[in-house]
VEXROPA-810116 format. One record per residue (C-alpha): residue number from 1; residue in one letter; x, z, y. Coordinates in pm, 1 decimal, decimal comma. Example, Ala and Ser with C-alpha at 12.3 -4.5 7.8 and 13.67 -1.06 7.14 Angstrom:
residues 2
+-----+---------+----------+----------+----------+
| num | residuo |       xx |       zz |       yy |
+-----+---------+----------+----------+----------+
|   1 |       A |   1230,0 |    780,0 |   -450,0 |
|   2 |       S |   1367,0 |    714,0 |   -106,0 |
+-----+---------+----------+----------+----------+
//
This chain:
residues 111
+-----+---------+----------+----------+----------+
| num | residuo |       xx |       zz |       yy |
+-----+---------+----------+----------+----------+
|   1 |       X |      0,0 |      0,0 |      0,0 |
|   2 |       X |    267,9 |     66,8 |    227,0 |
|   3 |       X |    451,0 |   -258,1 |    154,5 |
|   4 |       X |    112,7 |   -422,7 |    256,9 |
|   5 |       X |    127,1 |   -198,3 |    578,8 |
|   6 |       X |    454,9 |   -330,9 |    694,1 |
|   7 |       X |    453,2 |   -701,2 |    566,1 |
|   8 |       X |    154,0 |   -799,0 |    664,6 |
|   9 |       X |    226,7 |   -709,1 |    996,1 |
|  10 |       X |    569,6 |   -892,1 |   1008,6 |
|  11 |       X |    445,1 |  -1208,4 |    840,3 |
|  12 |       X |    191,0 |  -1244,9 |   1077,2 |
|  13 |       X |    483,6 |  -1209,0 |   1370,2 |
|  14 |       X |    642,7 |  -1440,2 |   1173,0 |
|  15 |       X |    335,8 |  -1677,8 |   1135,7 |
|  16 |       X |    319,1 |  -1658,7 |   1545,7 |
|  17 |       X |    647,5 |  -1769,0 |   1596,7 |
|  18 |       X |    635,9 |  -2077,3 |   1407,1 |
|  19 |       X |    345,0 |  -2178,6 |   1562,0 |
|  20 |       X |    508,9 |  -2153,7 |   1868,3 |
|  21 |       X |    826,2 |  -2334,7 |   1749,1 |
|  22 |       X |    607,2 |  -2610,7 |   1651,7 |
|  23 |       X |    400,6 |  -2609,7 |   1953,2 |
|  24 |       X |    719,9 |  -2614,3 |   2184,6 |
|  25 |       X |    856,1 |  -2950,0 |   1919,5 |
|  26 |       X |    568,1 |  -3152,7 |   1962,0 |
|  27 |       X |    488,1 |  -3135,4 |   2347,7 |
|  28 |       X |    646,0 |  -3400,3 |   2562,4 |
|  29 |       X |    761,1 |  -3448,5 |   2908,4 |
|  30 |       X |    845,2 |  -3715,0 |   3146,3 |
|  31 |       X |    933,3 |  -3769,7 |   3473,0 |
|  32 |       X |    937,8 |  -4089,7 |   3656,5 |
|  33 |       X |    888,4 |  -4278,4 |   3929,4 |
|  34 |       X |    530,5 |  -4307,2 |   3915,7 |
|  35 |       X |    479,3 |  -3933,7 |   3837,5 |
|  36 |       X |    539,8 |  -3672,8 |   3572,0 |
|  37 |       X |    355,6 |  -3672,3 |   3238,6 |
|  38 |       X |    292,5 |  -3350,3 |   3038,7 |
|  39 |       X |    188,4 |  -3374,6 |   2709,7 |
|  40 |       X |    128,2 |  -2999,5 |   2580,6 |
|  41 |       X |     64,1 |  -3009,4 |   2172,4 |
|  42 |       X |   -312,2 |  -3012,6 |   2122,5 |
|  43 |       X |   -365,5 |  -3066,0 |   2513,7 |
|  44 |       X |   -467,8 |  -3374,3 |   2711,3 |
|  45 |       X |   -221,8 |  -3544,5 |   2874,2 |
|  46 |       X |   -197,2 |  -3448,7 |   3244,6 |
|  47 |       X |    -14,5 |  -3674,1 |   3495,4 |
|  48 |       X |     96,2 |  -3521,5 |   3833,2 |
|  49 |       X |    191,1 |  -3803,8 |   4108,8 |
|  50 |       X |    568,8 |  -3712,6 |   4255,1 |
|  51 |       X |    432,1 |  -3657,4 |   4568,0 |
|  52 |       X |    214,9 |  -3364,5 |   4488,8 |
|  53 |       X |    489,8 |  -3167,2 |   4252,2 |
|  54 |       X |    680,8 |  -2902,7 |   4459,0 |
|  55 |       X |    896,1 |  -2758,8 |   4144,0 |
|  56 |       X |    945,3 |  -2624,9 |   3791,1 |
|  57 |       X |    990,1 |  -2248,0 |   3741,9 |
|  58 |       X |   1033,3 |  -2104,0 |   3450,6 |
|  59 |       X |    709,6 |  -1913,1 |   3315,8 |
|  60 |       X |    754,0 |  -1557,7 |   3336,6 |
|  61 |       X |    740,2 |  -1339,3 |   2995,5 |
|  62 |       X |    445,5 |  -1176,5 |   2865,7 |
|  63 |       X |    329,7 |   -954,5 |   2591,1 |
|  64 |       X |    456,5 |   -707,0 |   2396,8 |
|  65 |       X |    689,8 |  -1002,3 |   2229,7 |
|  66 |       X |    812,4 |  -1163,7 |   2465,2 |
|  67 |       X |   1167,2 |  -1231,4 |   2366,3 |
|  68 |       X |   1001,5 |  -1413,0 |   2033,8 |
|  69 |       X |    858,0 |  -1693,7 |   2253,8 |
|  70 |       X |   1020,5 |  -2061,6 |   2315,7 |
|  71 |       X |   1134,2 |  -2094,4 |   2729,6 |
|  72 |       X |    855,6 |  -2292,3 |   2874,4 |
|  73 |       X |    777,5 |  -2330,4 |   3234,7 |
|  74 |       X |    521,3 |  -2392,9 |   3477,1 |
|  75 |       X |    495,4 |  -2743,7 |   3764,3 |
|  76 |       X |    426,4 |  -2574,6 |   4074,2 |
|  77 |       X |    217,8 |  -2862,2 |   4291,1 |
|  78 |       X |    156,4 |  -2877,3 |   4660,2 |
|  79 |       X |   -192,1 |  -2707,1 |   4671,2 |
|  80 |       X |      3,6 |  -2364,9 |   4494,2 |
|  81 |       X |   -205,6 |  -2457,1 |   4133,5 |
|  82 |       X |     18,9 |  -2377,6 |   3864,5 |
|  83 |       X |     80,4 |  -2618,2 |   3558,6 |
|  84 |       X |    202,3 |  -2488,7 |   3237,9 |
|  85 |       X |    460,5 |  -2674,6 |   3075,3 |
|  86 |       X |    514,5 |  -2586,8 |   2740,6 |
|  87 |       X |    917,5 |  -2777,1 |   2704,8 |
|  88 |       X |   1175,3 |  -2733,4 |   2919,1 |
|  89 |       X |   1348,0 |  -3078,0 |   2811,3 |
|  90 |       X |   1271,7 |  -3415,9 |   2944,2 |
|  91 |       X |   1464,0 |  -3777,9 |   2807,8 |
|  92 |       X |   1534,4 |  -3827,0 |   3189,9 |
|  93 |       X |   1645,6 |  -3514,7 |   3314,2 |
|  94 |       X |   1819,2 |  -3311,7 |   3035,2 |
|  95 |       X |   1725,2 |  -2992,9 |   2926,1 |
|  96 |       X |   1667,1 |  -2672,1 |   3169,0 |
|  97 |       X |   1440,1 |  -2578,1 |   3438,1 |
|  98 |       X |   1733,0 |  -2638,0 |   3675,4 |
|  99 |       X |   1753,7 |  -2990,8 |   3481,0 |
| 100 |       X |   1375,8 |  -3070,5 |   3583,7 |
| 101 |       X |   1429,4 |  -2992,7 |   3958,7 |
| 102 |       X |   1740,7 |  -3202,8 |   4022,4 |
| 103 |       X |   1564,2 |  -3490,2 |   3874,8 |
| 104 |       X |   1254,7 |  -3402,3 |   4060,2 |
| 105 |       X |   1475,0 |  -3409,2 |   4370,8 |
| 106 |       X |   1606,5 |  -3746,3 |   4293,8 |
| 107 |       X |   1274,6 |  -3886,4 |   4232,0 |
| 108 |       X |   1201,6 |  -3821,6 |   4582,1 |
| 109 |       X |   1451,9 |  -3908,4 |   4732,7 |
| 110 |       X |   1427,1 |  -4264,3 |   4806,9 |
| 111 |       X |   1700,2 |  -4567,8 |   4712,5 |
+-----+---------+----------+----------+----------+
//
């Protein structure tokens, strides 16, 4: 019984970091010149023109386990709304919230 007590517990951790993992794996994101696709896993696909993204920040950590859960980060847009972003990596830009910004700063930059 006290097996049950204590691995039930941990294989459900377990079970919600994987899902996470996998979550994190199959999300895309893109940034170009005609605006910056998110693709969250098991989200629609939201596209944010260039001109109305102010910056990436990484999303701050919540919940008791926080140190289990994959970086993500959130597109801060021009009317303060919030977008989460659940990868931190982009073909274009590299990998990093720091990453996402510089490229966001060259997109607008013109020439």
């Amino acid at each position: 019984m006290i097996a049950f007590l204590v691995i039930l517990p941990l294989a459900l951790i377990l079970g919600a970091w994987i899902a996470a993992r996998v979550s994190v794996r199959n999300s895309r994101l893109s940034l170009t010149t005609t605006g910056i696709v998110i693709d969250n896993h098991r989200r629609p696909r939201v596209v944010v023109p260039i001109a109305e993204a102010v910056r990436f920040e990484p999303a701050p950590p919540t919940g008791p386990f926080a140190g289990l859960r994959p970086a993500t980060c959130l597109l801060v847009r021009t009317d303060g709304t919030r977008i989460p972003v659940r990868t931190v990596a982009s073909p274009e830009a590299g990998i990093g919230v720091d990453a996402l910004n510089a490229r966001l700063a060259t997109l607008r930059t013109p020439g």
